[in-house]
Phi, psi and omega in degrees: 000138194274195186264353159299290197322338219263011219267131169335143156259196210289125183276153200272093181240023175023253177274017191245329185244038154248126169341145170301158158315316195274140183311316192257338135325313170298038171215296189217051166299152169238141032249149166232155142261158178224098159266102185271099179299309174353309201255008142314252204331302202284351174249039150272286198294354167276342193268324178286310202284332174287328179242069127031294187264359176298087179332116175278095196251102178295129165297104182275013169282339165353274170201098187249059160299129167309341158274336187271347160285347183296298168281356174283334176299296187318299158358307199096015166291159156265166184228151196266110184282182193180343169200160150321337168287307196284324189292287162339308195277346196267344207273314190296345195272343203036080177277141194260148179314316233265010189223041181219121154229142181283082202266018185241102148353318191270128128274164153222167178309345202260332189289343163281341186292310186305312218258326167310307205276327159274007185134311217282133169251333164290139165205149203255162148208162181206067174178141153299323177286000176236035142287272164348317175274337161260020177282320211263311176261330184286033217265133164090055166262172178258123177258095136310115160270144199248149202250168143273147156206186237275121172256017176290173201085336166245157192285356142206098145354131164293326181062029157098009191274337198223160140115177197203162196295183163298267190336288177324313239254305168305322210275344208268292164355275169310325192279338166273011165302291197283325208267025175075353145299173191231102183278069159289271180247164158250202200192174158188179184211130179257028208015178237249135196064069200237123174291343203237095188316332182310320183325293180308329169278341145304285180318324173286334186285342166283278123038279179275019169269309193304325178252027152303287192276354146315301177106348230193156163250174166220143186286023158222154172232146184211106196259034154065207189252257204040354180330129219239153141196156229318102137220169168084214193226003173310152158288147197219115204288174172268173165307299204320302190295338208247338178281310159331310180292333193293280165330308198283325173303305166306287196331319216270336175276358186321288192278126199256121183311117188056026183214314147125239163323038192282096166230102210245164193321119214255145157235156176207156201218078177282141210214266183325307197264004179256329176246007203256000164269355164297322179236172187217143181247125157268145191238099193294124167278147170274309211211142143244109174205159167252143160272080162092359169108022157260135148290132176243158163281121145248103170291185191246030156215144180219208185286341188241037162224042175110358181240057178273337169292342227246336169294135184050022163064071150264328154274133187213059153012137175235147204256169168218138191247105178289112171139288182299121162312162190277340177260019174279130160354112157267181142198165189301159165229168158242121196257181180189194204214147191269053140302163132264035181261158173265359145318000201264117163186119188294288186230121169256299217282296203303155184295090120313118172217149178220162179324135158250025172233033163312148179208159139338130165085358193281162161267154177210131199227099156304130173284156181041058190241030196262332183283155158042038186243291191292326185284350180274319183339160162271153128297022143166007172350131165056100128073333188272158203266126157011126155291087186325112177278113179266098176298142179239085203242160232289169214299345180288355199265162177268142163300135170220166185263166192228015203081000000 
């Protein structure tokens, strides 16, 4: 059975994670995301018009709603996959095999199986045994190795879970090599939400050691996603500052010590920054109350109904109150989520201010929240349901929700 045939079934949380009936509760019950494709589509072709020469591989773990893999196909994207679930929704949106690579380092045999048996010929590793396993089910696939590398600067750090030295990286190279693989490119990720462009001017610099030590160039390079864009009040660099760097970096590595010329087929893998000003996520307040000589906020969304970034503020939305004037009275909150864990609590540190005559039933709509917010949601945490996405598709069209 191929790997559309092959699709799970329904997870079971029944009735707990169905949309109200009426049609029109379902646009503006909260929480929602409200996804505007519109502003999809322009922050592909502002991302294409900056790096020009990248095969463009969307991280469909963002979001990977089935209209926004739909228009990103039309579009010409490539897409980055990370499990079988995603290798279905991309296959169903129709996406060619020959523009899908399997960018997740972990397998298991049945997830290799899937992605042969549709088609998939790219796959990234960084372990031996899993250059072996794709020796074994995979044979004559194009192997990317993925390096670690120096990842500061972003707002979450891999810490060391992926990636191998230059070195580690020639030897994989050479072992996928010997075992009847096609040793194609290497790769890195400077990690998600990265401030600093230099992270990119590392990674090629690593990057051309690995194929120093190699001996060989190989025809890709894959400078993975972190591509940043606004939340909080911080500086963020543009597409323009993080492509420069990019750009500035090949150049300056071209020529490769005992190997001679390297200039190979550049990918890049963008997520955050093709969907996430696309959406806003709303929210209702529940509660006002003080704690201890705090205001606290409890909204009806929290960390396990899509705002899993917001762990350690790593993330800091920036909010807005539909109602409130733009000059009305503010003051600091301890914002939170209506769970009953006490891990569900958004900003204790950050300066968060709102309105102070916030009430039950007010509305608080996070901004640039279309990225890693609905694909992060529980299927029922405490009872509540997956965070429903409301498409917005062009402006002549009426909104409608889709699940």
């Amino acid at each position: 059975m191929g790997a559309v045939g092959a699709q799970r079934a329904a997870p079971p949380h029944g009735r707990v994670a169905e949309p109200p009936a009426d049609s029109d509760d379902r646009v503006t019950a909260t929480p929602r995301l409200e996804l505007d494709l519109p502003a999809v589509a322009r922050a592909f072709r502002a991302f294409r018009e900056a790096l020009p020469e990248a095969e463009v591989a969307y991280a469909v773990k963002a979001n990977p709603h089935p209209e926004v893999l739909a228009l990103l196909a039309g579009l010409g994207a490539s897409v980055d996959l990370a499990s079988v679930g995603e290798l279905d929704a991309c296959l169903l949106a129709g996406i060619a095999p020959a523009r899908m690579s399997w960018g997740n380092p972990v397998k298991k045999p049945a997830d290799v199986r899937a992605a042969v048996a549709a088609g998939v010929t790219r796959f990234t590793t960084d372990a031996t045994d899993d250059v072996d396993l794709l020796a074994r089910l995979a044979p004559g696939a194009a192997v990317t190795v993925r390096l670690g590398v120096d990842d500061d600067g972003s707002a979450t750090p891999f810490a060391g879970k992926f990636g191998v030295t230059p070195d580690g990286a020639a030897a994989l190279l050479a072992r996928a090599r010997a075992a009847g693989l096609h040793p194609h490119g290497l790769g890195f990720h400077p990690g998600s939400q990265q401030t600093d462009p230099d992270a990119w001017r590392r990674g090629i610099a690593a990057a051309t050691r690995a194929v120093e030590r190699f001996g060989a160039p190989v025809a890709e390079l894959n400078v993975g996603g972190g591509f940043p864009t606004r939340h909080g009040a911080g500086p963020v660099p543009d597409l323009t500052a993080c492509a420069d760097a990019i750009r500035g970096a090949l150049a300056a590595h071209a020529a490769v010590p005992g190997v001679g010329t390297w200039r190979p087929h550049l990918v890049a893998e963008p997520g955050r920054v093709l969907v996430a000003d696309a959406g806003v996520l709303v929210a209702e307040v529940v509660l006002v109350t003080e704690r201890a000589g705090r205001r606290w906020v409890y909204l009806d969304v929290g960390r396990y109904q899509g705002l899993a970034e917001t762990e350690g503020e790593m993330i800091v939305y920036r909010l807005r109150t539909p109602g409130h004037p733009p000059g009305a009275a503010r003051g600091p909150v301890v914002l939170a989520g209506p769970t009953c864990d006490g891990d569900d609590v958004l900003y204790r540190h950050a300066d968060v201010r709102l309105p102070l005559d916030l009430a039950p039933g007010d509305v608080v709509e996070f901004l640039g929240a279309g990225a890693y917010t609905a694909s992060y949601a529980s299927v029922g945490f405490n009872g509540l349901p997956p965070l429903p996405t409301v498409i917005h598709p062009a402006p002549d069209h009426a909104p409608r929700e889709t699940g």
